[in-house]
N, CA, C and O atoms as a GROMACS GRO file, in nm:
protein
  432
    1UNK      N    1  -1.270  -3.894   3.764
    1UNK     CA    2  -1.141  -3.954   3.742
    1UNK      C    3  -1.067  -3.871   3.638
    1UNK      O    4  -1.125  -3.807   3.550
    2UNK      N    5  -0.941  -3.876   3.652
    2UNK     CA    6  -0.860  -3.782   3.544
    2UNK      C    7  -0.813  -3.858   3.419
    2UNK      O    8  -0.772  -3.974   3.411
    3UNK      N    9  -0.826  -3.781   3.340
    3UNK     CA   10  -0.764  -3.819   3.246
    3UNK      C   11  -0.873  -3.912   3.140
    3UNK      O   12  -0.825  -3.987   3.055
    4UNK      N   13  -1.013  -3.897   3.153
    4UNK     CA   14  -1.073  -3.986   3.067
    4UNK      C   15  -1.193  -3.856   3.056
    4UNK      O   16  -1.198  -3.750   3.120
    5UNK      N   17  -1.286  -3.908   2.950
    5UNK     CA   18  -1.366  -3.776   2.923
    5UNK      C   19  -1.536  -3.856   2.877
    5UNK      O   20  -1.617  -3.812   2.795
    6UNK      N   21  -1.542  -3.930   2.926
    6UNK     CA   22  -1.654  -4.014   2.956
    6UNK      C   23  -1.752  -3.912   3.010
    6UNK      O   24  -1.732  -3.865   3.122
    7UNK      N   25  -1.863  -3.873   2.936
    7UNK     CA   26  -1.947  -3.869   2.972
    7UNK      C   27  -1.935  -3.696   2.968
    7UNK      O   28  -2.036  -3.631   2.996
    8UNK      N   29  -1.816  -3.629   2.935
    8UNK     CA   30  -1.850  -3.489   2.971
    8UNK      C   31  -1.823  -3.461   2.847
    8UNK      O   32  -1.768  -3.535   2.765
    9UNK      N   33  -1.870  -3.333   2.829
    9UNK     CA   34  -1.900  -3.222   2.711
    9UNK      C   35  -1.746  -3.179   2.705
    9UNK      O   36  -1.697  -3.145   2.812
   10UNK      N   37  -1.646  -3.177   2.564
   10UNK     CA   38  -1.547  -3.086   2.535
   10UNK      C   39  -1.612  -2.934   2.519
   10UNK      O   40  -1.703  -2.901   2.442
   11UNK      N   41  -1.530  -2.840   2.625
   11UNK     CA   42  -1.579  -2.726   2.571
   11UNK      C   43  -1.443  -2.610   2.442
   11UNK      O   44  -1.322  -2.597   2.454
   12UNK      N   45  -1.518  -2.561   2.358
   12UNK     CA   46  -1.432  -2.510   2.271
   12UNK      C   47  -1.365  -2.378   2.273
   12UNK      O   48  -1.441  -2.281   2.263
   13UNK      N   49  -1.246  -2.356   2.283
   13UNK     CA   50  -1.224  -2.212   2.330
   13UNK      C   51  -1.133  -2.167   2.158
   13UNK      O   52  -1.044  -2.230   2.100
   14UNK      N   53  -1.191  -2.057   2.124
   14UNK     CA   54  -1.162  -1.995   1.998
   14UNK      C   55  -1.126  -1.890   1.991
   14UNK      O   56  -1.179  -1.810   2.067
   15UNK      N   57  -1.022  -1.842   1.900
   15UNK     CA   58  -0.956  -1.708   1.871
   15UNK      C   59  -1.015  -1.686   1.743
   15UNK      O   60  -1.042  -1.768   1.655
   16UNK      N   61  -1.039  -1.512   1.751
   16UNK     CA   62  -1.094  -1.481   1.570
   16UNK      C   63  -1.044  -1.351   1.566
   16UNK      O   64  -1.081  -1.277   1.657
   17UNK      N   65  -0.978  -1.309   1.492
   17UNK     CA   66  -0.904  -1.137   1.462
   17UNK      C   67  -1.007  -1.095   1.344
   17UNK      O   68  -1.049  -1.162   1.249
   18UNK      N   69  -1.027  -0.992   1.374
   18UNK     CA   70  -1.082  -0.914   1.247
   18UNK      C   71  -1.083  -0.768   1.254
   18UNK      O   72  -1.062  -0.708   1.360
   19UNK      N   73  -1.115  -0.694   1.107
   19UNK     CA   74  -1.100  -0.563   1.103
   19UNK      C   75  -1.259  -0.507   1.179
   19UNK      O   76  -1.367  -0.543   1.134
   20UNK      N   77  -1.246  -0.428   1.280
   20UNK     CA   78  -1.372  -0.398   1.294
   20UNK      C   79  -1.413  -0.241   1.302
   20UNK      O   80  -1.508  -0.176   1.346
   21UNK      N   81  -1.280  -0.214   1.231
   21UNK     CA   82  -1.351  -0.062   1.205
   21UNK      C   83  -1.181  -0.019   1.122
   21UNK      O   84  -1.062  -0.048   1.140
   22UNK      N   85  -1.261   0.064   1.030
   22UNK     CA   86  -1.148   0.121   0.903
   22UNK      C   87  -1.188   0.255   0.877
   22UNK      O   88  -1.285   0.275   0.803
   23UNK      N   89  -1.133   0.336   0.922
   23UNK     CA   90  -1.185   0.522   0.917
   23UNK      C   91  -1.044   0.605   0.823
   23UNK      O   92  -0.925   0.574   0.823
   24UNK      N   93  -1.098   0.689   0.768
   24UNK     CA   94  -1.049   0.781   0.701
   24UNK      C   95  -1.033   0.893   0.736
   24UNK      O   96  -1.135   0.962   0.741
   25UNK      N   97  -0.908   0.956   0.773
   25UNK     CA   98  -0.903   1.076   0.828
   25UNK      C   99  -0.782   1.149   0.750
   25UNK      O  100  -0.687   1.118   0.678
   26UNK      N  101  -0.863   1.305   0.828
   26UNK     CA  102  -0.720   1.426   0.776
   26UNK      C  103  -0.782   1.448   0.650
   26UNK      O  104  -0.883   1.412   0.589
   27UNK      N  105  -0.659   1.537   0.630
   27UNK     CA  106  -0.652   1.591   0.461
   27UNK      C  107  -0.603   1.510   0.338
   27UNK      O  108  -0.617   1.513   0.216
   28UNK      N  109  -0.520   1.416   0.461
   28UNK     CA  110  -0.446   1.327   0.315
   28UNK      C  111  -0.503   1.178   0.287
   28UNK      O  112  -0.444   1.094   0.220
   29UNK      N  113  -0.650   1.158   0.363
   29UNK     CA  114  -0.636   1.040   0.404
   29UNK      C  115  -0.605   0.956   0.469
   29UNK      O  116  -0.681   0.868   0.430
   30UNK      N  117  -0.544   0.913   0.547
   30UNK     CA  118  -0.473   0.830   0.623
   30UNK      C  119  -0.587   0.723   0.645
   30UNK      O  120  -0.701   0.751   0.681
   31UNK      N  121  -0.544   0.611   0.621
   31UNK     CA  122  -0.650   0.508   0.667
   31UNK      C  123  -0.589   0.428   0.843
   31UNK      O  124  -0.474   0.418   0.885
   32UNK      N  125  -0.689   0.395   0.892
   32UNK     CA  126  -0.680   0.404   1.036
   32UNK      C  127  -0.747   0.283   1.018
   32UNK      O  128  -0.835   0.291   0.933
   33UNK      N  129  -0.731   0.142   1.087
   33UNK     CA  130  -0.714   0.019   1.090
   33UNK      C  131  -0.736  -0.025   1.235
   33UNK      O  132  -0.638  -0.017   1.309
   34UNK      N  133  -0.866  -0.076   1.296
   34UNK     CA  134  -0.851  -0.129   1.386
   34UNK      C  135  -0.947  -0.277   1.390
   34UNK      O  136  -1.056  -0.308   1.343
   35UNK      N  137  -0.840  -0.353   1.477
   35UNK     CA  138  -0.859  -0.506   1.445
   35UNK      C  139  -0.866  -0.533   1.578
   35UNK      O  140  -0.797  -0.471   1.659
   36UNK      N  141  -0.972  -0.652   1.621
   36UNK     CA  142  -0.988  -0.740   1.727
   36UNK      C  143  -0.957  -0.846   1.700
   36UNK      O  144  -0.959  -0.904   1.592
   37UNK      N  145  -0.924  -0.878   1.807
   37UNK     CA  146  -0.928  -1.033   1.865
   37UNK      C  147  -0.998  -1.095   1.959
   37UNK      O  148  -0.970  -1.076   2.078
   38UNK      N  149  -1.096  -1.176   1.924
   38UNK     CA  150  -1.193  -1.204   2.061
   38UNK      C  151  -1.164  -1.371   2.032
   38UNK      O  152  -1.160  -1.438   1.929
   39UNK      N  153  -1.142  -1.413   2.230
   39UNK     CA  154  -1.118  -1.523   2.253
   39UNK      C  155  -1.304  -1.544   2.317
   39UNK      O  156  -1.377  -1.467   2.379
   40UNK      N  157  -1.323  -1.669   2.269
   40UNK     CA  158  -1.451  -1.727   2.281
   40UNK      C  159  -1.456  -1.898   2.373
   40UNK      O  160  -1.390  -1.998   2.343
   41UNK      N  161  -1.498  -1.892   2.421
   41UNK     CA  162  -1.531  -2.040   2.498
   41UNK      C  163  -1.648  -2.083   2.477
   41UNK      O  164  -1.731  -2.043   2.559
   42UNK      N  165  -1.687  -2.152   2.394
   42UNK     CA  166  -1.886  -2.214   2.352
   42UNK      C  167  -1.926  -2.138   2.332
   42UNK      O  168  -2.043  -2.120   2.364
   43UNK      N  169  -1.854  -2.047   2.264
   43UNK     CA  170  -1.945  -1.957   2.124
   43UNK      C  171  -1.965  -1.804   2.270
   43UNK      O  172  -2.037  -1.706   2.253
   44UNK      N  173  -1.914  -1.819   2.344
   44UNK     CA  174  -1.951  -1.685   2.455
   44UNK      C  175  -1.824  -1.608   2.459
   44UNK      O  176  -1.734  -1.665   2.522
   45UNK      N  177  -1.794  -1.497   2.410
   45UNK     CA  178  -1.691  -1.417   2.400
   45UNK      C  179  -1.667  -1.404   2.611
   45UNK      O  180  -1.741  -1.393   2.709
   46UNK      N  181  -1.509  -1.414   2.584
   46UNK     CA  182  -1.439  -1.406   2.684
   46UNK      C  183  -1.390  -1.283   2.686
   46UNK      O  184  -1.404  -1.210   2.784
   47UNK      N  185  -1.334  -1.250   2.588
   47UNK     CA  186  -1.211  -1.120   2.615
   47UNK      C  187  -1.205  -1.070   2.431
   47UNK      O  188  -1.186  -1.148   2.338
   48UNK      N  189  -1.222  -0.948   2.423
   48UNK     CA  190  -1.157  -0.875   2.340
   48UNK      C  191  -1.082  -0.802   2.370
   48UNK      O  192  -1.093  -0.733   2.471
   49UNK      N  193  -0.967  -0.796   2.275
   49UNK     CA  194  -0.909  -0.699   2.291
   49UNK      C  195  -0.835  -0.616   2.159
   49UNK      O  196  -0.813  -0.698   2.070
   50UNK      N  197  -0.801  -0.509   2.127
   50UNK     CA  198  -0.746  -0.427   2.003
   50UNK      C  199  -0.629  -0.353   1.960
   50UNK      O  200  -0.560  -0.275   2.026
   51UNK      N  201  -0.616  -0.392   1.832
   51UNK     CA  202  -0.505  -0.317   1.792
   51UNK      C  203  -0.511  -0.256   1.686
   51UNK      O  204  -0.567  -0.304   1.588
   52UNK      N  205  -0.434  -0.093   1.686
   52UNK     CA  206  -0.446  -0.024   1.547
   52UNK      C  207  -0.353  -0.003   1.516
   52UNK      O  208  -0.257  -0.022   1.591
   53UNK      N  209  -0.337   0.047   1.387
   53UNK     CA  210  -0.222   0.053   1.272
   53UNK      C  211  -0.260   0.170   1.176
   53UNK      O  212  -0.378   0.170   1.142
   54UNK      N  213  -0.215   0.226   1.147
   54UNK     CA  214  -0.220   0.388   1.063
   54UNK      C  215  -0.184   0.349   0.957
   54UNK      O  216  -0.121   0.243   0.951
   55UNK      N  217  -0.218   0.436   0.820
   55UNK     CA  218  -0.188   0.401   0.701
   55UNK      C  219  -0.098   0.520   0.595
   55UNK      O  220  -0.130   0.502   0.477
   56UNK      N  221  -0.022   0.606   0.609
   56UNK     CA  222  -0.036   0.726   0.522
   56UNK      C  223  -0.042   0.689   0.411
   56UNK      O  224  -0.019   0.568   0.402
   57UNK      N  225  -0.071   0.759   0.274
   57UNK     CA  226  -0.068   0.742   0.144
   57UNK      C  227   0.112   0.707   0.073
   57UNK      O  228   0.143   0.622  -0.011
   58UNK      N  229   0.188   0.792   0.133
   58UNK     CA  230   0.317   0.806   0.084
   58UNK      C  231   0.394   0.854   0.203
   58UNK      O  232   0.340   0.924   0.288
   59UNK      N  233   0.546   0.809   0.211
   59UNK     CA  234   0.633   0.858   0.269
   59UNK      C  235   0.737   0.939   0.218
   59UNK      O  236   0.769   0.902   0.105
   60UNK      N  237   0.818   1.061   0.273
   60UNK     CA  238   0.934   1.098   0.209
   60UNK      C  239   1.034   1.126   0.273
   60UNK      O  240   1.041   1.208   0.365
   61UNK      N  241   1.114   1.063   0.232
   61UNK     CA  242   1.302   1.088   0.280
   61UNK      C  243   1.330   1.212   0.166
   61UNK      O  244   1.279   1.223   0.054
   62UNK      N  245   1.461   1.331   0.252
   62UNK     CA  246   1.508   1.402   0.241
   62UNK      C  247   1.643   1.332   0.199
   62UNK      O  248   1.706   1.268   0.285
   63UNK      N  249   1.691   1.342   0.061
   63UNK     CA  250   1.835   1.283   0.089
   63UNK      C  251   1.942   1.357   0.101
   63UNK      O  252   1.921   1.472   0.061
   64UNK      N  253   2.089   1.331   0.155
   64UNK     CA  254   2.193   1.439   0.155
   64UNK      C  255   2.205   1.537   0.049
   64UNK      O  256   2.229   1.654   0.077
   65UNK      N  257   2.189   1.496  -0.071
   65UNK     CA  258   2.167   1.623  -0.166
   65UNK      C  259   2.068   1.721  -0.166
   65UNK      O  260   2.098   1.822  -0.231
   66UNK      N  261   1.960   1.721  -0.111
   66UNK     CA  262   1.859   1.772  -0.100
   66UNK      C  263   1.757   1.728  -0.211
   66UNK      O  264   1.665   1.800  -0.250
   67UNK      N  265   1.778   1.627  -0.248
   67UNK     CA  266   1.654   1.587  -0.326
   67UNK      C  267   1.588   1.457  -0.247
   67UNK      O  268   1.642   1.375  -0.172
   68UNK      N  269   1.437   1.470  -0.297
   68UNK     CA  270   1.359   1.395  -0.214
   68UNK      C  271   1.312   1.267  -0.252
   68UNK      O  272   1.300   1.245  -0.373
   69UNK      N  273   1.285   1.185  -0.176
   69UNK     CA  274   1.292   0.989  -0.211
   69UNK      C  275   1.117   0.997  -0.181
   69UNK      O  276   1.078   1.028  -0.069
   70UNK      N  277   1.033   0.970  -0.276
   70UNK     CA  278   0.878   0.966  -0.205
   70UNK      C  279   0.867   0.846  -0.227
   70UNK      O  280   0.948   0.806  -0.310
   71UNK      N  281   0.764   0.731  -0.166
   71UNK     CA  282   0.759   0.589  -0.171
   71UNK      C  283   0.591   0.562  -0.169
   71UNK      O  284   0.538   0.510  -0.071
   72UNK      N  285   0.551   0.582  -0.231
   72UNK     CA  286   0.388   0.539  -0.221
   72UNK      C  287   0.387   0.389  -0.147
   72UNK      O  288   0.450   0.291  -0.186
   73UNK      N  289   0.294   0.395  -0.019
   73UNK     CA  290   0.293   0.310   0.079
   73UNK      C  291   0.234   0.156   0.023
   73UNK      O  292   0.147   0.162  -0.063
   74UNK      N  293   0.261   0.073   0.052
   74UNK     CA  294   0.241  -0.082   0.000
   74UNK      C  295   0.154  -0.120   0.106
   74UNK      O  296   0.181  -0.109   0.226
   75UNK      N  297  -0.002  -0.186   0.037
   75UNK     CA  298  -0.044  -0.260   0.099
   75UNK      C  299  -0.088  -0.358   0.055
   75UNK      O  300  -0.206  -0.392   0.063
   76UNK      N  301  -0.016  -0.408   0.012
   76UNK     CA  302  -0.019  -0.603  -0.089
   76UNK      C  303  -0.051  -0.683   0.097
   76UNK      O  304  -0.130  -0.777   0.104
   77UNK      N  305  -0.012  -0.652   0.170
   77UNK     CA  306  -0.043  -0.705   0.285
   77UNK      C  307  -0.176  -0.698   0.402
   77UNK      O  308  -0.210  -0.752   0.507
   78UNK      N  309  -0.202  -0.637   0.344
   78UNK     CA  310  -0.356  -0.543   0.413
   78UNK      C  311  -0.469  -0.645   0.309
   78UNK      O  312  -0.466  -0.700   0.199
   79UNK      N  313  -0.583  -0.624   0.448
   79UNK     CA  314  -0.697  -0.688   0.362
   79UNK      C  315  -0.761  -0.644   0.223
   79UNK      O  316  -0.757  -0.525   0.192
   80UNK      N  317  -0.816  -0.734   0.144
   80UNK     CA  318  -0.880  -0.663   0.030
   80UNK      C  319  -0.961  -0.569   0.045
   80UNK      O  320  -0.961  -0.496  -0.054
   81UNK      N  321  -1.076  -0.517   0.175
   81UNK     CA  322  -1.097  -0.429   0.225
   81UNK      C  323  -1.013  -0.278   0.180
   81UNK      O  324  -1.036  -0.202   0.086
   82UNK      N  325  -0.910  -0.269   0.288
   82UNK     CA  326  -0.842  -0.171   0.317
   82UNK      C  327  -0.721  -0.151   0.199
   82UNK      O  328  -0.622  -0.080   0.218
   83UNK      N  329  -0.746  -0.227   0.072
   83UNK     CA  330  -0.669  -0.195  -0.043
   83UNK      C  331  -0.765  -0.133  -0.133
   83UNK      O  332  -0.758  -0.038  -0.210
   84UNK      N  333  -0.850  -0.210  -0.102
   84UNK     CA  334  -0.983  -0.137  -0.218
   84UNK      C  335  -1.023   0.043  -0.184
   84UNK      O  336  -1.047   0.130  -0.268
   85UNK      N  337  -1.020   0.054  -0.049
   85UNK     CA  338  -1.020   0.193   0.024
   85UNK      C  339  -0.904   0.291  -0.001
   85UNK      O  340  -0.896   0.408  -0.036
   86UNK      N  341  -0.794   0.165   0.042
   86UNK     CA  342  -0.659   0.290  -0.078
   86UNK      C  343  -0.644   0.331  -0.207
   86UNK      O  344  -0.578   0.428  -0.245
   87UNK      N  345  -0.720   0.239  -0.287
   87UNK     CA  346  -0.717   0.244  -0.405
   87UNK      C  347  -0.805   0.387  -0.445
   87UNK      O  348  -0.766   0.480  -0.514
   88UNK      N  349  -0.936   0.370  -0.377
   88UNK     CA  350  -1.027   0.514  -0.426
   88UNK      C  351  -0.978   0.611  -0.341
   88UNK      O  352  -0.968   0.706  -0.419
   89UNK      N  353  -0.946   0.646  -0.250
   89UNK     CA  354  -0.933   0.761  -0.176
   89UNK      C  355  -0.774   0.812  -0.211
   89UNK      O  356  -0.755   0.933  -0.198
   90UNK      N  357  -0.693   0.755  -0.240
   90UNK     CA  358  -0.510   0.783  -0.232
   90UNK      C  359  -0.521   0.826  -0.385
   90UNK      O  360  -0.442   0.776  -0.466
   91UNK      N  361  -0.585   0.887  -0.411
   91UNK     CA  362  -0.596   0.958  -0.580
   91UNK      C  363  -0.432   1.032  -0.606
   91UNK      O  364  -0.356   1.068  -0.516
   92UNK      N  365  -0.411   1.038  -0.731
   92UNK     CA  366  -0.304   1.121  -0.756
   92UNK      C  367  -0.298   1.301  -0.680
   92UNK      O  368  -0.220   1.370  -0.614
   93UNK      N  369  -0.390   1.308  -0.722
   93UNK     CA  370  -0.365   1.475  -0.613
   93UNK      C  371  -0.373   1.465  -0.474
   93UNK      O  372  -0.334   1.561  -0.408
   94UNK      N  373  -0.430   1.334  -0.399
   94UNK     CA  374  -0.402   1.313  -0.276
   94UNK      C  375  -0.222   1.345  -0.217
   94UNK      O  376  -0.168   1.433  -0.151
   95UNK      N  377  -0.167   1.186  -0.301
   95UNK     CA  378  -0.067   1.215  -0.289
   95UNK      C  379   0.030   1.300  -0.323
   95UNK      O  380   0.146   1.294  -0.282
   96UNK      N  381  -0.028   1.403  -0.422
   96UNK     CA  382   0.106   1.494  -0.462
   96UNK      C  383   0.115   1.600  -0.360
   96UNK      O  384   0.226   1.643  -0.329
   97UNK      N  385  -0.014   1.655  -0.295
   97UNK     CA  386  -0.042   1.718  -0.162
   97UNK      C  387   0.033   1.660  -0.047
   97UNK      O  388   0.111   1.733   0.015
   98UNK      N  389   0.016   1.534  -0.013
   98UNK     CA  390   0.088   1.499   0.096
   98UNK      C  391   0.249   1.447   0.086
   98UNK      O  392   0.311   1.417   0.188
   99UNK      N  393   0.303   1.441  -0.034
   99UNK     CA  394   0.502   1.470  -0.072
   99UNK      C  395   0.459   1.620  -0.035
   99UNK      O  396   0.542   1.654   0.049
  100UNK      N  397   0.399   1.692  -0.050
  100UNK     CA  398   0.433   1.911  -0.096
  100UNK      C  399   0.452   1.869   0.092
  100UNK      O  400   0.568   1.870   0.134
  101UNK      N  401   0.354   1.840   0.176
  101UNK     CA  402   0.333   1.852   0.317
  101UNK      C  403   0.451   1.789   0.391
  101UNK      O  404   0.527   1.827   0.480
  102UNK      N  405   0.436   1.678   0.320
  102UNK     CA  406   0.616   1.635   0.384
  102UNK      C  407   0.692   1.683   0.364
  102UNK      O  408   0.785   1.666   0.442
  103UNK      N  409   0.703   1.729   0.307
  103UNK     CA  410   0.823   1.775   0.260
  103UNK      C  411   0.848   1.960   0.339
  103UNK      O  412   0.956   1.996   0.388
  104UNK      N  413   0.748   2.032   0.334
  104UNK     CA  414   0.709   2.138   0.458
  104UNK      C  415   0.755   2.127   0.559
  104UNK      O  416   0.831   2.206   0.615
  105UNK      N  417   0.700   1.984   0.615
  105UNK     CA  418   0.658   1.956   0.730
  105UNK      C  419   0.854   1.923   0.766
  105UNK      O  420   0.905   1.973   0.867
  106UNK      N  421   0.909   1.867   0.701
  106UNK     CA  422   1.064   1.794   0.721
  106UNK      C  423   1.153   1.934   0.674
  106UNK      O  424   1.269   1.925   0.715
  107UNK      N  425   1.130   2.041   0.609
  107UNK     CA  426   1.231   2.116   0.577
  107UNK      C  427   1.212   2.209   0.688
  107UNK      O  428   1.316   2.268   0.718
  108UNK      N  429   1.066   2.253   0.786
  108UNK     CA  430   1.052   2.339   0.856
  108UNK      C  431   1.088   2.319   0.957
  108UNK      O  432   1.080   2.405   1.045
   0.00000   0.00000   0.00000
C-alpha cells in the first residue's frame, strides 16, 4: 500500500565532499586540490564524482603605468589542510620568483 511504511526498512541515501588528494607542483608550487563527492545509499557508494581547483602562490596585474599590482593568493576559504600546506611551501623566495615569472611571462 502507498504511502505508509509499516514494516519496511528506510533506506539512507548520503552525500559527503572531501579533499582526497592535495599535490604540489612546478617550481612555484602551485597547490592542486582535488575533492569528491560520493553519493551513498546504506553506507554503499553509488557514484563519485570530482572536482579540481588550482592554487598559485600570487597573482600579478600589469598596470597602465607599467608598474606591477602582486596579490598574494587568499585562502581563509580553503581547508585547514590546504592553508597549513600554503603556509610551509609559499615561502618568501617562492613568491618573489613567481611575481619575477609573471611578470616575464606577461611582458613577453
Amino acid at each position: 500500500m502507498l504511502g505508509t511504511d509499516k514494516g519496511k526498512n528506510k533506506m539512507a541515501i548520503t552525500k559527503e565532499t572531501i579533499e582526497d588528494k592535495i599535490e604540489i607542483v612546478g617550481d612555484y608550487k602551485a597547490i592542486q586540490v582535488r575533492t569528491a563527492t560520493i553519493i551513498k545509499e546504506d553506507e554503499v557508494e553509488l557514484t563519485r564524482s570530482f572536482h579540481r581547483h588550482s592554487l598559485d602562490c600570487v597573482s600579478s596585474v600589469k598596470n597602465d603605468d607599467d608598474s606591477w599590482t602582486h596579490t598574494d593568493t587568499d585562502v581563509s576559504s580553503e581547508s585547514a589542510e590546504v592553508q597549513a600546506i600554503a603556509t610551509a611551501v609559499w615561502t618568501t623566495a617562492i613568491k618573489n620568483a613567481k611575481k619575477a615569472a609573471n611578470e616575464a611571462n606577461i611582458e613577453g
